[in-house]
C-alpha positions as CSV (number, residue, x, y, z in Angstrom):
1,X,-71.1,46.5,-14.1
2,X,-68.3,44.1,-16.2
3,X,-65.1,43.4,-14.3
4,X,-63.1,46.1,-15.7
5,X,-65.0,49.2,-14.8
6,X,-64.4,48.4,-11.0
7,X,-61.8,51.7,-9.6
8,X,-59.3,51.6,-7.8
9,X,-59.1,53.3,-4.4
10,X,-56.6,55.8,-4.1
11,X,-54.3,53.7,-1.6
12,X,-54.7,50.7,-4.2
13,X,-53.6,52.5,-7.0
14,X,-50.7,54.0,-5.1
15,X,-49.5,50.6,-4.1
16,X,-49.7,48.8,-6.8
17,X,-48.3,51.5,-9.6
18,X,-45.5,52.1,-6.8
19,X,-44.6,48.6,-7.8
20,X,-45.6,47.5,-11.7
21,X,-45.8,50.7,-14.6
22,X,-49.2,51.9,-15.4
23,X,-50.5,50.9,-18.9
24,X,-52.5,54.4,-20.2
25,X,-54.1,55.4,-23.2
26,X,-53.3,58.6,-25.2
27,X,-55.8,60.5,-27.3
28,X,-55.2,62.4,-30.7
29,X,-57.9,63.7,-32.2
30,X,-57.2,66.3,-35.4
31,X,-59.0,69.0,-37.2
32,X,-59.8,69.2,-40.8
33,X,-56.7,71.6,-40.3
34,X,-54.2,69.7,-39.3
35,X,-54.4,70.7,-35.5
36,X,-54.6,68.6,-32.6
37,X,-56.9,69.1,-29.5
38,X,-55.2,69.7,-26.2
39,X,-56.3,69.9,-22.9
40,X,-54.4,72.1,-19.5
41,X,-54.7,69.6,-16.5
42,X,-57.0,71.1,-13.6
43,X,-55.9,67.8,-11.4
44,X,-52.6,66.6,-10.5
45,X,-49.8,65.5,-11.4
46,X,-48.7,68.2,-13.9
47,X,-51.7,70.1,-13.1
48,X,-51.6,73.7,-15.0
49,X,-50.1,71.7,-18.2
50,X,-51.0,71.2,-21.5
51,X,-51.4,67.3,-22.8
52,X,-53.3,64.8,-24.7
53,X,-56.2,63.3,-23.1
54,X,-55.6,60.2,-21.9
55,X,-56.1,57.9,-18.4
56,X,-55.2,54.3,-17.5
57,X,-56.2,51.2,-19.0
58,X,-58.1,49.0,-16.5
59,X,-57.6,45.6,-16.1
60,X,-59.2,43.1,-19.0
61,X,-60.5,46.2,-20.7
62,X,-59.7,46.0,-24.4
63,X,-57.4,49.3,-25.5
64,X,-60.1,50.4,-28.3
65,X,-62.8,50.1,-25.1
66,X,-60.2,52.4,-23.0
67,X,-60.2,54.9,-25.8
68,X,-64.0,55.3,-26.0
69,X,-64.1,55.3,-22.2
70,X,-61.5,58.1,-22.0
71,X,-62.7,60.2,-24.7
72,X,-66.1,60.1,-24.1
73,X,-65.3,61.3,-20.6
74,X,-62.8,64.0,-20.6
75,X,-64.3,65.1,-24.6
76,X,-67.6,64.2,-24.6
77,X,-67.1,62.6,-27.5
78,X,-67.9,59.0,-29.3
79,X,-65.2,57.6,-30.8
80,X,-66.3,55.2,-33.1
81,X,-62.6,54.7,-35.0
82,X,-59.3,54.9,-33.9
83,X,-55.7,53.8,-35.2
84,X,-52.5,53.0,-32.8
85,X,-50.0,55.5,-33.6
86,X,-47.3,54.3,-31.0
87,X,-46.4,54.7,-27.5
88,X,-45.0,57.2,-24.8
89,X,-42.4,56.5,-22.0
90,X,-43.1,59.3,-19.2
91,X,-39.5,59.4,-17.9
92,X,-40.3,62.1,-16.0
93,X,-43.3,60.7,-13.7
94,X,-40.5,58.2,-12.4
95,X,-37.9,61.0,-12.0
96,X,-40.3,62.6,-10.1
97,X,-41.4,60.2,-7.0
98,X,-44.8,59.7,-9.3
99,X,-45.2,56.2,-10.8
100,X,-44.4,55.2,-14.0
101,X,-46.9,54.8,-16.5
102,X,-46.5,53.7,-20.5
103,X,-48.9,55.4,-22.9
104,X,-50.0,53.9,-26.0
105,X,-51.4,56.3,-28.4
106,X,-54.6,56.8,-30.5
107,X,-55.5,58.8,-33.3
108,X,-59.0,59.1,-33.6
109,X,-59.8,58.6,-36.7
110,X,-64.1,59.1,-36.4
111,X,-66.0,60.1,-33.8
112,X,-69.3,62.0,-33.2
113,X,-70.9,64.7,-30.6
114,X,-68.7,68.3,-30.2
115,X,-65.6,67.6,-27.7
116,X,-66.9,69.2,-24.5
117,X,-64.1,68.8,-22.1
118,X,-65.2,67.8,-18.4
119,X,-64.1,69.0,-15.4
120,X,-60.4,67.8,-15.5
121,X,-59.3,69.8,-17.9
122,X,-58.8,73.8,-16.9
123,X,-58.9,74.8,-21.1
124,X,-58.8,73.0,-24.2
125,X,-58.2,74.2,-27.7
126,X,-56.5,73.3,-31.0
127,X,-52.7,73.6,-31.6
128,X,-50.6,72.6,-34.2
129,X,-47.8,74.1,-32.0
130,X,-46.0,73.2,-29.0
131,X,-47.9,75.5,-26.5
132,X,-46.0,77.1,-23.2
133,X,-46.6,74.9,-20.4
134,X,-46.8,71.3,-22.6
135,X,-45.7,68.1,-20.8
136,X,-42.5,67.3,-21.1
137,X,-42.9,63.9,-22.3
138,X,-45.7,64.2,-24.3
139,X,-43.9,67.2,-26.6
140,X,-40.8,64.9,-27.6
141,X,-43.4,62.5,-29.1
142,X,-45.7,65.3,-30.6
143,X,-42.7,66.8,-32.2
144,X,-40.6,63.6,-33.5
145,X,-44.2,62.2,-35.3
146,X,-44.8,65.7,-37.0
147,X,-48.4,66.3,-34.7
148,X,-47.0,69.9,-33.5
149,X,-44.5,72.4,-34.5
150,X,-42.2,74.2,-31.8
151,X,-43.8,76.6,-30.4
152,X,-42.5,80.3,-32.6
């Protein structure tokens, strides 16, 4: 086991994103059409939404590593490229008594295997518009980089 794939307990990460942000990765992954996968949250917070999948970054794990880590765990997939397309401020996780993470966002650019999603996502499917139910925080960004259209 290398340093950076040690958890948190629940009462460590609690504590210490009570006090610092949380550093996360976001994952894009497009069709040949255009459309972008999505998954609906079986865990909380914002359980029941729509979002990209995503999870924190932990410590001395290079981003690109966090990525294949993430994907390959909520998707099932392999990432083996992947481009930083910017970041997200969840404004609403701190409005809300939750912590206050910063997501920095990847578009996968290659991967292989069929996305599969695990067991933390309720649904997943392809959109290329804003469904009902999509995090707050993650739509504004969607939108204003031209990933999803509002929703008809």
């Amino acid at each position: 086991m290398t340093k950076y794939e040690q958890q948190l307990s629940k009462e460590e990460f609690n504590f210490i994103y009570s006090k610092v942000p949380r550093l996360t990765v976001e994952i894009i992954v497009k069709n040949k059409d255009g459309r972008i996968y999505l998954t609906k949250r079986a865990t909380e917070p914002c359980r029941g939404q729509w979002h990209l999948p995503g999870g924190t970054v932990r410590f001395g794990e290079l981003m690109i590593k966090a990525v294949q880590r993430i994907a390959k765990r909520e998707l099932g997939i392999n990432v083996t490229k992947a481009k930083n397309v910017g970041y997200i401020e969840y404004p609403s996780h701190f409005e809300n008594g939750l912590d206050s993470p910063v997501g920095i966002v990847f578009e996968v650019e290659a991967y292989s295997s069929t996305i599969n999603p695990n067991r933390e996502a309720l649904d997943g499917d392809w959109f290329i518009k804003v469904p009902e139910g999509m995090h707050a925080d993650q739509d504004t960004y969607l939108l204003s980089n031209h990933y999803l259209n509002l929703a008809e």
